[in-house]
C-alpha positions as a Python dict, from the first residue, in 0.01 Angstrom:
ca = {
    (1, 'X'): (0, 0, 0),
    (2, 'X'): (261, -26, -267),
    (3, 'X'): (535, -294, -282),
    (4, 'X'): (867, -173, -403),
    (5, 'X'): (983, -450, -657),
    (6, 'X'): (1340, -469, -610),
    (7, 'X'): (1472, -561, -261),
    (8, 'X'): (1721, -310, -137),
    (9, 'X'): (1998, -442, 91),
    (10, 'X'): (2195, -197, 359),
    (11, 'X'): (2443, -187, 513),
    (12, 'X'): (2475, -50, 819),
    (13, 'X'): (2651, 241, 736),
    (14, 'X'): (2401, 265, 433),
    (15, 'X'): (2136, 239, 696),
    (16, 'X'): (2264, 452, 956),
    (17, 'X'): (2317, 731, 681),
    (18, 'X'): (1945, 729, 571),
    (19, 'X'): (1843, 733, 900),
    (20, 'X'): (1830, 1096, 999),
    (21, 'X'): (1566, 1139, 690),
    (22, 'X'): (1382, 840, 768),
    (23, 'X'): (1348, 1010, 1133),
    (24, 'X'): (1265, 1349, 1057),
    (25, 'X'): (976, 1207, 777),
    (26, 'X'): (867, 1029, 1065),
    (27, 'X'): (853, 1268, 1353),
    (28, 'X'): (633, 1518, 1076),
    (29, 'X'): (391, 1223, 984),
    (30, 'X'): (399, 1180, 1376),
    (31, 'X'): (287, 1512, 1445),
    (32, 'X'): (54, 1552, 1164),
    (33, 'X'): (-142, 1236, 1317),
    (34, 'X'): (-119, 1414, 1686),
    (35, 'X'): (-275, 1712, 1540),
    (36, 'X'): (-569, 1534, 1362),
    (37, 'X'): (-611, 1287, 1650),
    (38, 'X'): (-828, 1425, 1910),
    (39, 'X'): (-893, 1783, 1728),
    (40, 'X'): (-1213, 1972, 1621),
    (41, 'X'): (-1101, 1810, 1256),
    (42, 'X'): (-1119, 1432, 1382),
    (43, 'X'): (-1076, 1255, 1068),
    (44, 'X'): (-972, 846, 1076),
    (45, 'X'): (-960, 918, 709),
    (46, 'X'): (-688, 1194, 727),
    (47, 'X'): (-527, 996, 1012),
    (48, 'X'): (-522, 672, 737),
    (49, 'X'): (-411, 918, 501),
    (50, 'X'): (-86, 1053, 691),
    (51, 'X'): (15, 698, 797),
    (52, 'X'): (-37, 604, 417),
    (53, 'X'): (176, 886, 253),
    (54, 'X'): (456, 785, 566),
    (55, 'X'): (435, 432, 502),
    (56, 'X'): (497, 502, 106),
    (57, 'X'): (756, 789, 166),
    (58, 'X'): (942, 460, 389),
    (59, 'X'): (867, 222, 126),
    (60, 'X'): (1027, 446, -200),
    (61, 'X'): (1366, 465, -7),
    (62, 'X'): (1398, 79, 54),
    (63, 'X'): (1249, 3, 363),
    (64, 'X'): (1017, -200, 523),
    (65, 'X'): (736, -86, 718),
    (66, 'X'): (657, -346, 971),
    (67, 'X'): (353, -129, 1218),
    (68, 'X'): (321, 222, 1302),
    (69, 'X'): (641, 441, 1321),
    (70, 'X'): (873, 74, 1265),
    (71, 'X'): (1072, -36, 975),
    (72, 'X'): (1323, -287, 904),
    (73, 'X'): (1633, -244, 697),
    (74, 'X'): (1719, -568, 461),
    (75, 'X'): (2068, -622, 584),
    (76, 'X'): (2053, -950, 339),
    (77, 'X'): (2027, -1195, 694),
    (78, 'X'): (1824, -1017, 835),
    (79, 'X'): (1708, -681, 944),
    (80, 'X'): (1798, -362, 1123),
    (81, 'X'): (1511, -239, 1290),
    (82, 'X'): (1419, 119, 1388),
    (83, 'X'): (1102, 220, 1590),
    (84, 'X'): (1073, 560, 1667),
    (85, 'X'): (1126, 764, 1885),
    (86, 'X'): (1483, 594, 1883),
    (87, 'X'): (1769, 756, 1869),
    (88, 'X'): (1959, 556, 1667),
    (89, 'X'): (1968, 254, 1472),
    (90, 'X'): (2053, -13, 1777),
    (91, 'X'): (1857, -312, 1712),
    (92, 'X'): (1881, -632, 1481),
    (93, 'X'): (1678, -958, 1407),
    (94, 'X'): (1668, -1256, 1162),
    (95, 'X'): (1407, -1263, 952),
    (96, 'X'): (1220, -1537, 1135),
    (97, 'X'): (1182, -1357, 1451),
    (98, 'X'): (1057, -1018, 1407),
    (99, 'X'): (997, -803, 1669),
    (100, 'X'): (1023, -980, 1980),
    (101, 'X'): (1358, -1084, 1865),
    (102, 'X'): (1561, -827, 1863),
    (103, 'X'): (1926, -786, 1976),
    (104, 'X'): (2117, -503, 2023),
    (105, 'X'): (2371, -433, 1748),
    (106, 'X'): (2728, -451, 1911),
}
């Protein structure tokens, strides 16, 4: 996977903005896996492939892909984090915690 080479820092609003594309480009990749998962076409190699061009697509607009369907948004403390199927962006944690450390944004 590619590593962007200059950080990007949001801000929420920054964040919150990009958000809608960041969500659709992930409900498509989404489906795309769905529909090669489990179909006469079973491929692990087209499944890679889909995650691989989603992960990238994430990666060129600043982001950081953390698993499947989850990125983090460099706030410059920390990170908004978005997993989808979310809504919104409603979470935050440091960069030490991850994950399992998430707080609601208030």
């Amino acid at each position: 996977m590619a590593r962007r080479e200059e950080k990007t820092v949001f801000s929420y609003d920054g964040a919150s903005a990009l958000l809608p594309e960041v969500r659709r480009l992930t409900e498509e990749a989404c489906r795309e896996v769905e529909s090669l998962a489990g179909g006469p076409s079973d491929s692990p190699a087209q499944v890679q492939e889909a995650v691989g061009r989603w992960a990238e697509a994430m990666i060129e607009r600043g982001l950081e892909v953390k698993g499947l369907w989850l990125v983090d948004f460099d706030n410059g403390s920390g990170y908004y984090c978005w997993k989808y199927p979310e809504p919104s962006l409603m979470f935050y944690h440091s960069y030490e915690e991850g994950f399992r450390g998430r707080m609601p944004i208030q």
